[in-house]
C-alpha positions in Angstrom: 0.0 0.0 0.0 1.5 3.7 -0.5 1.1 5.9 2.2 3.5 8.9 3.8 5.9 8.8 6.4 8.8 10.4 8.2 11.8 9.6 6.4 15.4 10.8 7.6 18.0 10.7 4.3 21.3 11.3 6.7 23.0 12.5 9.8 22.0 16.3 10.3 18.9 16.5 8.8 15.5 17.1 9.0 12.5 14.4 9.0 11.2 14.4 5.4 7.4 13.8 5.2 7.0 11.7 2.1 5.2 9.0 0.0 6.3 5.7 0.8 5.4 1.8 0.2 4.4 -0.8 2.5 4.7 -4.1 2.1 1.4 -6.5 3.2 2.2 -8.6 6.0 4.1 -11.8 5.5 4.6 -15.0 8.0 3.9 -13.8 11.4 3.5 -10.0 10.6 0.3 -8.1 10.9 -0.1 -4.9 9.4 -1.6 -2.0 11.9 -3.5 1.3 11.4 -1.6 3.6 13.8 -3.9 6.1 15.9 -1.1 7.8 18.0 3.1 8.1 18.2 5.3 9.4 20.4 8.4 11.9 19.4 10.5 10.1 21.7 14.4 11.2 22.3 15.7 8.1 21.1 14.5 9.2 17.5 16.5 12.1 18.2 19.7 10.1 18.1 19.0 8.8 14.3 19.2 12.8 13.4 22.3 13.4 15.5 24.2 10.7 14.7 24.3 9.1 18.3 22.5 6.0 18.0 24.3 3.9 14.9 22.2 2.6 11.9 23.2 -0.1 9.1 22.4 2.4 5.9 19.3 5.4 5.0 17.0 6.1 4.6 15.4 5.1 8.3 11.3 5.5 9.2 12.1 6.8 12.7 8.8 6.2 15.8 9.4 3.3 18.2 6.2 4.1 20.3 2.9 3.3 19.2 -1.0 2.3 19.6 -3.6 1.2 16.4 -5.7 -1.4 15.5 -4.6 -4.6 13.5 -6.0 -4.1 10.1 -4.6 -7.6 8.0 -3.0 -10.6 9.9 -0.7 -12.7 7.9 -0.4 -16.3 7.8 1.1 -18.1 11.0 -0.5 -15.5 13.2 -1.2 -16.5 16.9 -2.9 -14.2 19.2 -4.2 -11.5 17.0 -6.5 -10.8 14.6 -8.0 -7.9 12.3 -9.9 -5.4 14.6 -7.2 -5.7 17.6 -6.2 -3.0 19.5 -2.0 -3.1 20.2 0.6 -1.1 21.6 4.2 -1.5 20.1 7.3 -3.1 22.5 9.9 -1.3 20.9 12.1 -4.8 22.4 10.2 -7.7 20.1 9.5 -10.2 22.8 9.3 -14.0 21.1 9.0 -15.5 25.2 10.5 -18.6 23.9 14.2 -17.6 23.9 16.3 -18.4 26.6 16.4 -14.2 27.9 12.7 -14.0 27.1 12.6 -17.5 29.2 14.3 -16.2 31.9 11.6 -13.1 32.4 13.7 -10.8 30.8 11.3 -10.0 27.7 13.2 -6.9 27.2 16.6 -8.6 26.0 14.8 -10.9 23.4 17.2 -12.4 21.2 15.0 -11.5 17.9 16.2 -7.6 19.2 19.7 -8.5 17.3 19.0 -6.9 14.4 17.1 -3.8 16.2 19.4 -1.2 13.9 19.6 -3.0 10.7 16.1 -2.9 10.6 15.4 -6.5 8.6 12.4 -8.0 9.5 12.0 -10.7 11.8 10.5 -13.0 9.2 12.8 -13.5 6.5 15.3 -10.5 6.8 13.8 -8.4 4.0 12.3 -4.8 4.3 8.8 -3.5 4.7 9.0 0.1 4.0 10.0 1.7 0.7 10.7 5.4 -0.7 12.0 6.3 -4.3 12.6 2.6 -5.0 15.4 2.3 -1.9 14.7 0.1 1.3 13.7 1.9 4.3 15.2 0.9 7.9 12.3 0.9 10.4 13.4 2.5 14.0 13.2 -0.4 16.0 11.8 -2.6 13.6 8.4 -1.0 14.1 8.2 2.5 12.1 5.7 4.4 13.7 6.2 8.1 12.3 3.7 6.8 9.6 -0.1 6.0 9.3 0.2 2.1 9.1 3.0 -0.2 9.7 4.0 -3.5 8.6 5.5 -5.7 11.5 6.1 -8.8 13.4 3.7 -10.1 16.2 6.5 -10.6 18.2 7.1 -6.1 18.7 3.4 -5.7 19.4 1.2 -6.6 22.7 -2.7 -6.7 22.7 -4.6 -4.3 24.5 -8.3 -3.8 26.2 -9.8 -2.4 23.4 -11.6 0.1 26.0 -8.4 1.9 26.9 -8.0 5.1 24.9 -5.2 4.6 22.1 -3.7 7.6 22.1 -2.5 7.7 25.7 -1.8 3.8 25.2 1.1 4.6 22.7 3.0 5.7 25.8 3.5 2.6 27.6 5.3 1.3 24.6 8.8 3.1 25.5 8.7 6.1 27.4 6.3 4.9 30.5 7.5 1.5 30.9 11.1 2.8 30.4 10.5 5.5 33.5 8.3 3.1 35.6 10.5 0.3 35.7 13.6 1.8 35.8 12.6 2.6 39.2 10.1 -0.3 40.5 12.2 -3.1 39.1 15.6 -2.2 37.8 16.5 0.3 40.9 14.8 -1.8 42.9 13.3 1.4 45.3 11.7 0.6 48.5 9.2 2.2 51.2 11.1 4.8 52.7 14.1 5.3 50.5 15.5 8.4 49.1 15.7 8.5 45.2 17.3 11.4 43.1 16.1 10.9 39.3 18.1 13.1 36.7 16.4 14.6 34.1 13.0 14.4 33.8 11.9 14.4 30.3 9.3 11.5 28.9 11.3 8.5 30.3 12.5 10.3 33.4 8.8 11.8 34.6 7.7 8.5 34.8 10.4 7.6 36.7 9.0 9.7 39.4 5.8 8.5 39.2 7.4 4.9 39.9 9.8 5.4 42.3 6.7 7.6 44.5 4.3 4.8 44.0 7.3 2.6 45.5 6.6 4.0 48.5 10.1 6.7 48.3 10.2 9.0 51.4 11.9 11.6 48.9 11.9 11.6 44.9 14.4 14.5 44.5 14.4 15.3 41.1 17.6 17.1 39.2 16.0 19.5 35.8 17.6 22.3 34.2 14.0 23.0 32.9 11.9 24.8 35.4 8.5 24.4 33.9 9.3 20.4 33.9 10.4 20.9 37.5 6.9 22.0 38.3 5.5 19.0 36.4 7.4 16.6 38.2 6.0 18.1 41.3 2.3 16.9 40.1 3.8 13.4 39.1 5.5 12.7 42.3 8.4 14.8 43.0 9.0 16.0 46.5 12.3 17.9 46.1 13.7 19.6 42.5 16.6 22.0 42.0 18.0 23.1 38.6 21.7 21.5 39.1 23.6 18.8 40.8 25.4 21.5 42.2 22.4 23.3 43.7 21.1 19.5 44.7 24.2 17.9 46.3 24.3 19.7 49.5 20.3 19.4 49.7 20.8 16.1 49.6 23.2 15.8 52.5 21.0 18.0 54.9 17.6 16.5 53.9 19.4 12.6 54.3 21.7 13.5 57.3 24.7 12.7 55.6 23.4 9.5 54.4 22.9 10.8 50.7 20.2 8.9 48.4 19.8 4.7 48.0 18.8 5.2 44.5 19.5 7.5 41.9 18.2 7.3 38.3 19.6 9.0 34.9 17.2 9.8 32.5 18.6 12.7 30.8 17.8 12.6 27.0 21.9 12.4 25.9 24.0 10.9 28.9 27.3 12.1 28.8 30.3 10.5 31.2 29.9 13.0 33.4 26.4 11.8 34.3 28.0 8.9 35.8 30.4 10.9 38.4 27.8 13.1 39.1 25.0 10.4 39.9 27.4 8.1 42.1 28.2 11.2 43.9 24.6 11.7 45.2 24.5 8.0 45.5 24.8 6.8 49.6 26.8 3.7 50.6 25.9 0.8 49.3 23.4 2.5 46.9 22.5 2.2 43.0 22.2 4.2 40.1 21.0 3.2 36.9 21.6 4.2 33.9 18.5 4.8 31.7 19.3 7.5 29.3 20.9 7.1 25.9 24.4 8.2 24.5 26.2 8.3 21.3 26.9 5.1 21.1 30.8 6.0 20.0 31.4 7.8 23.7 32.9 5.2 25.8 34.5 7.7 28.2 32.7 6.9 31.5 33.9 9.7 34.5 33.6 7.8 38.1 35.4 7.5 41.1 36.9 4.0 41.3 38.0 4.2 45.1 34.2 5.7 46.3 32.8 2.9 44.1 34.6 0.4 45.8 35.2 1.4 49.2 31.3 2.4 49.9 30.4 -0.4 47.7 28.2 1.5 45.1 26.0 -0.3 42.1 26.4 0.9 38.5 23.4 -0.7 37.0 22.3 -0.4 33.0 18.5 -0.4 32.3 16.6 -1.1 28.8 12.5 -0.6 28.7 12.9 -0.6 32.6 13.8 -4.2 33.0 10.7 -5.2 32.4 8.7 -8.1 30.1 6.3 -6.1 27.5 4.1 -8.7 27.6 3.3 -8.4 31.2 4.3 -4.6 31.8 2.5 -3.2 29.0 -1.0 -4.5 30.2 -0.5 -4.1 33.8 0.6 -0.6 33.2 -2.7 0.5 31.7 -4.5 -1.1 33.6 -3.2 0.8 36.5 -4.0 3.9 34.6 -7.3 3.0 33.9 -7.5 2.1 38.1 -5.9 6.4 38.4 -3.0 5.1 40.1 -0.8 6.0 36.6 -0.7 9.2 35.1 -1.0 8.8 31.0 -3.0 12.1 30.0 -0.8 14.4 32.1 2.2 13.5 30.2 1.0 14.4 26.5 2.2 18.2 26.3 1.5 19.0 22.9 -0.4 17.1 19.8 0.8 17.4 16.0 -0.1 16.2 13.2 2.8 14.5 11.2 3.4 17.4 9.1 4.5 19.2 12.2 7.1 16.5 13.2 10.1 18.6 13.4 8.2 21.2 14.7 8.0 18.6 17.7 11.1 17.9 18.3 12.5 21.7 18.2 9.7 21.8 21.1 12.0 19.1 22.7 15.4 20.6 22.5 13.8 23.0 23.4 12.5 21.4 26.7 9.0 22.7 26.2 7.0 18.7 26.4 7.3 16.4 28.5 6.2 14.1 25.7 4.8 15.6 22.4 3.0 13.2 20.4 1.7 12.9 17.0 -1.7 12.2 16.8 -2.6 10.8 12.7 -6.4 11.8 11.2 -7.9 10.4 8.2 -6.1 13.6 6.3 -2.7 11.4 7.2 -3.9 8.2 5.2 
């Protein structure tokens, strides 16, 4: 089928909104009319270079919601008139990680960058003749997609699609980076750095953790102010300002868990977390990096003599399978903010629109919202 997506030619430049192909669905692929995505920071690092693909042109969106318009043969699970969410990890549950209960490191998310499909290794998407990489496999900066029923999870058709899209990175990212991979219980101190889409919803999961303090570090006031409503307890604009907060408000003791989710982590991120970090604490390290910066800036004798944790965290350590659903259904229960988080709607036209709102730290999470204009 020919439709229009956003297509990035190269390093440096803008999307491109543009006519493309998409292939129907072949074994095990189902074919989805997309009602919402999110302008996540990840896309960000196709334009900038950070995050490393095999060729362009790529489809950039990882983070998705729409109904299941064809189902192709070998299909299990789903069928035509299903309401999904994307997993930006494909989860296949039968591979040794994904049979351990870590979903999130599936062994069909090998060939995440290259972009060939799960099926036979070919390509879905087409523009000008070329072969188009999908972000993530999935490709959600278009109307429909073509992709495997391993990267997508079936909803309650009940739950609003647009603020479902969330929950397939940015949410589940923030949540569980908290509940599961820092591990935060009743009573503890948590810093969380930077508190963009991912990060905000750190805050909402450490605070439902039961956290005496979420302390959050923002150079953005207005999203200091958000994180207030989400959870926060404690902001300041600088690790500077923050550090000797920290001390007084924790006698000395400093925090048990501290979480990065800046949008571009740099190796100074790392210092500065462990410094805010008490004996025997963790921090984790959510946010992405150009994947070329290996220069990491820490303190090797605090890290050992006070016996810090240095922990890594994709989608939150969580299963997609299991988080996705249990996620909304805590936001249908009110005890997960979803609506809240959406800052501003565009249509696809307005994509880079949407992310200059980003750099320029004016949304939490913008998100494109497609019409029938965008078919």
């Amino acid at each position: 089928m020919k439709t229009k997506g956003a297509i990035l030619w190269g390093v440096g430049e803008e999307w491109s909104i543009e006519e493309i192909e998409i292939d129907d669905p072949k074994e095990g692929e189902v074919q989805v009319q997309l009602a919402a995505s999110g302008l996540c920071h990840s896309d960000e690092h196709l334009v900038t270079g950070g995050t490393p693909v095999e060729s362009y042109p790529v489809i950039g969106g990882h983070e998705g919601s729409g109904v299941v318009t064809k189902v192709g043969p070998g299909v299990t699970g789903l069928e035509e008139g299903d309401h999904v969410v994307t997993a930006f990890i494909p989860a296949c549950g039968v591979c040794p990680p994904c049979s351990r209960g870590m979903q999130n490191l599936c062994d069909l998310g090998a060939n995440l960058l290259a972009g060939t499909a799960i099926s036979d290794g070919g390509f879905r998407v087409h523009a000008n003749g070329q072969k188009v990489i999908p972000m993530c496999l999935l490709g959600t900066f278009s109307p429909y997609m073509t992709v495997h029923q391993a990267s997508v999870v079936k909803i309650e058709p009940d739950i609003p699609l647009e603020v479902a899209a969330l929950v397939g990175c940015g949410v589940t990212t923030g949540w569980g980076s908290a509940t599961k991979v820092a591990d935060v219980r009743p009573g503890e101190n948590v810093v969380v750095m930077g508190v963009g889409g991912v990060g905000m919803n750190a805050v909402q999961g450490a605070a439902a953790a039961g956290a005496k303090r979420v302390i959050v570090i923002e150079p953005v006031a207005q999203k200091r102010e958000w994180a207030m409503d989400m959870g926060a307890t404690h902001t300041f604009a600088t690790i500077e300002e923050a550090t000797p907060a920290i001390n007084e408000l924790t006698w000395g003791r400093m925090a048990e868990k501290t979480i990065i989710t800046v949008g571009d982590i740099q190796g100074e991120d790392v210092a500065a977390a462990l410094s805010v970090t008490g004996k025997g604490g963790r921090a984790v390290v959510t946010g992405m990096g150009n994947a070329m910066n290996i220069d990491v800036k820490l303190s090797l004798f605090e890290l050992t003599l006070l016996q810090k944790d240095l922990q890594g965290a994709i989608f939150g350590g969580l299963s997609p399978r299991n988080a996705i659903p249990e996620l909304l259904s805590l936001y249908q229960e009110g005890q997960l903010k979803l609506d809240e988080l959406v800052t501003t709607r565009y249509s696809l036209e307005d994509i880079n629109q949407g992310y200059q709102d980003m750099r320029d730290g004016k949304n939490v999470r913008g998100m494109i919202v497609y019409t029938d204009a965008d078919r």
